[in-house]
Backbone bond lengths (Angstrom), bond angles and torsions (degrees), N, CA, C in turn:
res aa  C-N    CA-C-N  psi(-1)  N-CA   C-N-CA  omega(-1)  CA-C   N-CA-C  phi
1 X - - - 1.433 - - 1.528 110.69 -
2 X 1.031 114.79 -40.92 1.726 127.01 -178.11 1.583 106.40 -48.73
3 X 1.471 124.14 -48.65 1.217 152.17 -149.55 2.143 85.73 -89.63
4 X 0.966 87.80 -38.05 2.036 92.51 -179.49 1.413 121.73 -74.75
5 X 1.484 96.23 -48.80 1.706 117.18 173.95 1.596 101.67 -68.77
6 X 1.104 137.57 -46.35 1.489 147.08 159.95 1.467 113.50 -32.66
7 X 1.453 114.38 -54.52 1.530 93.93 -150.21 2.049 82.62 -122.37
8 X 1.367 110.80 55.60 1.090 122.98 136.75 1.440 145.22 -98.53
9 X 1.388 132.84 88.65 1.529 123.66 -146.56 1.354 94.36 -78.99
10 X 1.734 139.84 -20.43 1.254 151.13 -144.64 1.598 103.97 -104.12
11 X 1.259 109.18 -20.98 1.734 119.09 173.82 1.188 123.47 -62.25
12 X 1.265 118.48 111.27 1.662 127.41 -167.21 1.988 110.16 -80.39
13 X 1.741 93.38 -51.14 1.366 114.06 -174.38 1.167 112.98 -145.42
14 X 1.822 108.84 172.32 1.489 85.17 -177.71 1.803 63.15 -138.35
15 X 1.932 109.53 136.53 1.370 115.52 155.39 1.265 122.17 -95.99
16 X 1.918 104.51 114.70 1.649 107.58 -172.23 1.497 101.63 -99.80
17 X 1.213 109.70 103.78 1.784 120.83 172.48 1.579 118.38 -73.02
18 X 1.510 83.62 115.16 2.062 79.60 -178.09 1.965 94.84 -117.82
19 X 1.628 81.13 142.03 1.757 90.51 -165.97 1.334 93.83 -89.02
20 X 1.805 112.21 144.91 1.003 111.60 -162.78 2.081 108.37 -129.95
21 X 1.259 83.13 15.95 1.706 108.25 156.69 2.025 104.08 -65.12
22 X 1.095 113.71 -17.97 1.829 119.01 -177.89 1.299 107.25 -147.68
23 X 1.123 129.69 172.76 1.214 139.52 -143.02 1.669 93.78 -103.49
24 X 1.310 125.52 147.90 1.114 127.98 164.11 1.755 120.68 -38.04
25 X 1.646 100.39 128.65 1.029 92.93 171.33 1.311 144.61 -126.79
26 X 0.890 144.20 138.18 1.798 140.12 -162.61 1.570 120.04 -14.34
27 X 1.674 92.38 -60.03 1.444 115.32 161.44 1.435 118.12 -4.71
28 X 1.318 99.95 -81.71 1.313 144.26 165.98 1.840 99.46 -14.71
29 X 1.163 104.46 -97.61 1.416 123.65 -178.78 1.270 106.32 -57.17
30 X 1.298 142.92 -27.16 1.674 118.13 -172.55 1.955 79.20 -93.53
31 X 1.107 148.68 -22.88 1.582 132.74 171.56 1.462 114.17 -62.74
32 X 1.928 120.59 -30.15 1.223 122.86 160.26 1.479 117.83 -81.54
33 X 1.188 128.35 -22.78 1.157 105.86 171.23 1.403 123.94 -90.64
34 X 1.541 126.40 -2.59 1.291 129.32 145.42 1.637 129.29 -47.35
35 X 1.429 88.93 -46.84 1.616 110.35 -174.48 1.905 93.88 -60.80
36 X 1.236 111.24 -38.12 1.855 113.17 -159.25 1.483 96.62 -88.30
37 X 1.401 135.23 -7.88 1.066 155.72 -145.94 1.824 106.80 -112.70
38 X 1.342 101.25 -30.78 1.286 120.83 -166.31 1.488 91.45 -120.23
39 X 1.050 136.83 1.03 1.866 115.25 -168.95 1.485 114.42 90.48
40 X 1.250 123.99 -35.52 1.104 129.94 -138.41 1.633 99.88 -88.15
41 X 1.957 107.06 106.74 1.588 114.43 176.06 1.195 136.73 -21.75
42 X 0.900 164.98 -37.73 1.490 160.88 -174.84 1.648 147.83 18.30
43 X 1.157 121.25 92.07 1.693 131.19 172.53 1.578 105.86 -74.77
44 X 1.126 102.75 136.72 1.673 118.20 154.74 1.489 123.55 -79.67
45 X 1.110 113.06 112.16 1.849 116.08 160.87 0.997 133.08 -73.03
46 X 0.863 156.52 85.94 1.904 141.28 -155.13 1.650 89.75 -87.98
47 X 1.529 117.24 115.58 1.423 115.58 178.64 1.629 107.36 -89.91
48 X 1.367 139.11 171.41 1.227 118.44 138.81 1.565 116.56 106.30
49 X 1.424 114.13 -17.54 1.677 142.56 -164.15 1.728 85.60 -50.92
50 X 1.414 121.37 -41.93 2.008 107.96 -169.81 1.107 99.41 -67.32
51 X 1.623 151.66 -11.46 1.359 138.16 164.08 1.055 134.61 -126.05
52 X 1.198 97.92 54.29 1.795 128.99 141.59 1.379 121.32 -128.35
53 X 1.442 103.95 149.41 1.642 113.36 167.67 1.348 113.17 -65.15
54 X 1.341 117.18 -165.34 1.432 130.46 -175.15 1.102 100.83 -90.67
55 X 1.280 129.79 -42.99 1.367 122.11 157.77 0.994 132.33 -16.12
56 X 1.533 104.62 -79.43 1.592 123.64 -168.58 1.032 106.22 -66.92
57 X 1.905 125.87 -43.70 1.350 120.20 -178.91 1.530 103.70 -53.86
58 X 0.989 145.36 -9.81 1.746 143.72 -154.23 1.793 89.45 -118.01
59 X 0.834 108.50 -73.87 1.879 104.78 174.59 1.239 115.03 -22.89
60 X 1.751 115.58 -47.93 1.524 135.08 -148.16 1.156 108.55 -82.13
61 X 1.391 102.02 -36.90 1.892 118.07 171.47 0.868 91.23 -81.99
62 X 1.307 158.16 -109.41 1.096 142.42 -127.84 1.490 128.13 -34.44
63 X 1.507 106.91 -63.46 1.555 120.81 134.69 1.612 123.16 -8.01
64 X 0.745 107.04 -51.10 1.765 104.07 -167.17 1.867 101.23 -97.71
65 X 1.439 109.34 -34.70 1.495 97.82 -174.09 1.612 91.22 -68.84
66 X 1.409 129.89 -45.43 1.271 132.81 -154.05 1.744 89.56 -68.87
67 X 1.115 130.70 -74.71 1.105 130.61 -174.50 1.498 128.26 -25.36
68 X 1.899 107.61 -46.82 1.137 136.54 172.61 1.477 99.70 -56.62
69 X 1.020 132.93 -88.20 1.654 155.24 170.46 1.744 100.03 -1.05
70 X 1.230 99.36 -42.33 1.622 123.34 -167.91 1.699 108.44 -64.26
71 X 1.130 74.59 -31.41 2.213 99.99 -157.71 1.855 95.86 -97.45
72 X 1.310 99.69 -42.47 1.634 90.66 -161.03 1.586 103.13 -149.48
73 X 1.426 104.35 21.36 1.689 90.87 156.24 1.805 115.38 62.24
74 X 0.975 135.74 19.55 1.296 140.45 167.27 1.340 107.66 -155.74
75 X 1.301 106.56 162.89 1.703 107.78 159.72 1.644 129.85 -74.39
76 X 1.189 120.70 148.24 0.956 118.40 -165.27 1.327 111.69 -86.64
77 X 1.962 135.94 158.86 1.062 149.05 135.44 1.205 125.06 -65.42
78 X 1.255 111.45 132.07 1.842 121.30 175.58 1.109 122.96 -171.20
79 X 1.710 106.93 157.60 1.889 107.12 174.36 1.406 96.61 -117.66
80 X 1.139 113.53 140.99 1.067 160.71 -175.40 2.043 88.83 -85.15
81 X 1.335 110.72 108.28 1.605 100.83 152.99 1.718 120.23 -134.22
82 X 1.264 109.60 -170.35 1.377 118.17 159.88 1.771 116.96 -153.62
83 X 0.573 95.89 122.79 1.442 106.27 175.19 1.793 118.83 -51.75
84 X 1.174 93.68 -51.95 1.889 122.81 167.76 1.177 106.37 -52.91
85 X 1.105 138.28 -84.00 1.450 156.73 162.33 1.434 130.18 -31.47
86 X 2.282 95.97 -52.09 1.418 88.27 -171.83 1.488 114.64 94.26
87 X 1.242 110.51 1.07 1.619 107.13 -177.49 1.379 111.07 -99.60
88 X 1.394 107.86 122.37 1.393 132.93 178.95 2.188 103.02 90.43
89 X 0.703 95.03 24.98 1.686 92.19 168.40 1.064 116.77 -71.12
90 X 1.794 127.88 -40.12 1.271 130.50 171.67 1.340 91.06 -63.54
91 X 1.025 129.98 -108.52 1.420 140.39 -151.34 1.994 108.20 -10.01
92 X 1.485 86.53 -47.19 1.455 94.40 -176.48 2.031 117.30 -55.41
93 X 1.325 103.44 -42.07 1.019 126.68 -159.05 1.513 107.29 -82.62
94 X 1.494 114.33 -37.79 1.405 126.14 152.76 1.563 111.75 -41.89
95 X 1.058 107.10 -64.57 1.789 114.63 -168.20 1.354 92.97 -70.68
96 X 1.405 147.86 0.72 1.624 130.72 -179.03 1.559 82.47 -107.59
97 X 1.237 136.48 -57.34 1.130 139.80 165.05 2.129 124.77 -8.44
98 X 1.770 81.61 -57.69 1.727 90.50 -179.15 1.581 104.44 -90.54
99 X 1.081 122.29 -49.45 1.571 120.23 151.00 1.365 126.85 14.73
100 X 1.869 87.69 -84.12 2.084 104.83 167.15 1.063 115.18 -66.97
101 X 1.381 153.99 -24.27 1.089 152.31 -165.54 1.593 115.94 -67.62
């Protein structure tokens, strides 16, 4: 995949969706830090936000900025969606929006 995402000159972004039904996972971050490793743009999706509590959604972030921080020294950017709900579709759709432009 690296070798695909690479030898696209036409690639704007690449959206790396981390499901947020489980806790962030490693996975996750060594595929972004390849991507940051290579040039290659990248937004976070948070998929999954209608099945978790408030809890977990609060654990889950925490988790991922901390994790992120780990990987790349800043805090991270992201939308937050749900499919169920609908939460964060605008937002999402905005940023694919300015993207093409």
């Amino acid at each position: 995949m690296q070798e695909f995402l690479t030898q696209r000159p036409s690639l704007k972004v690449v959206f790396v969706l981390v499901d947020w039904s489980i806790q962030p996972q490693t996975i996750d971050f060594e595929f972004m830090k390849v991507l940051k490793e290579d040039q290659i743009p990248f937004e976070i999706i948070i998929t999954k936000t209608d099945k978790s509590n408030q809890k977990d959604l609060y654990k889950n972030t925490i988790a991922l900025q901390n994790m992120y921080e780990k990987y790349f020294w800043n805090k991270p950017n992201f939308i937050m969606t749900s499919s169920i709900k609908g939460r964060g579709k605008d937002n999402l759709l905005d940023k694919i929006e300015k993207i093409l432009q």
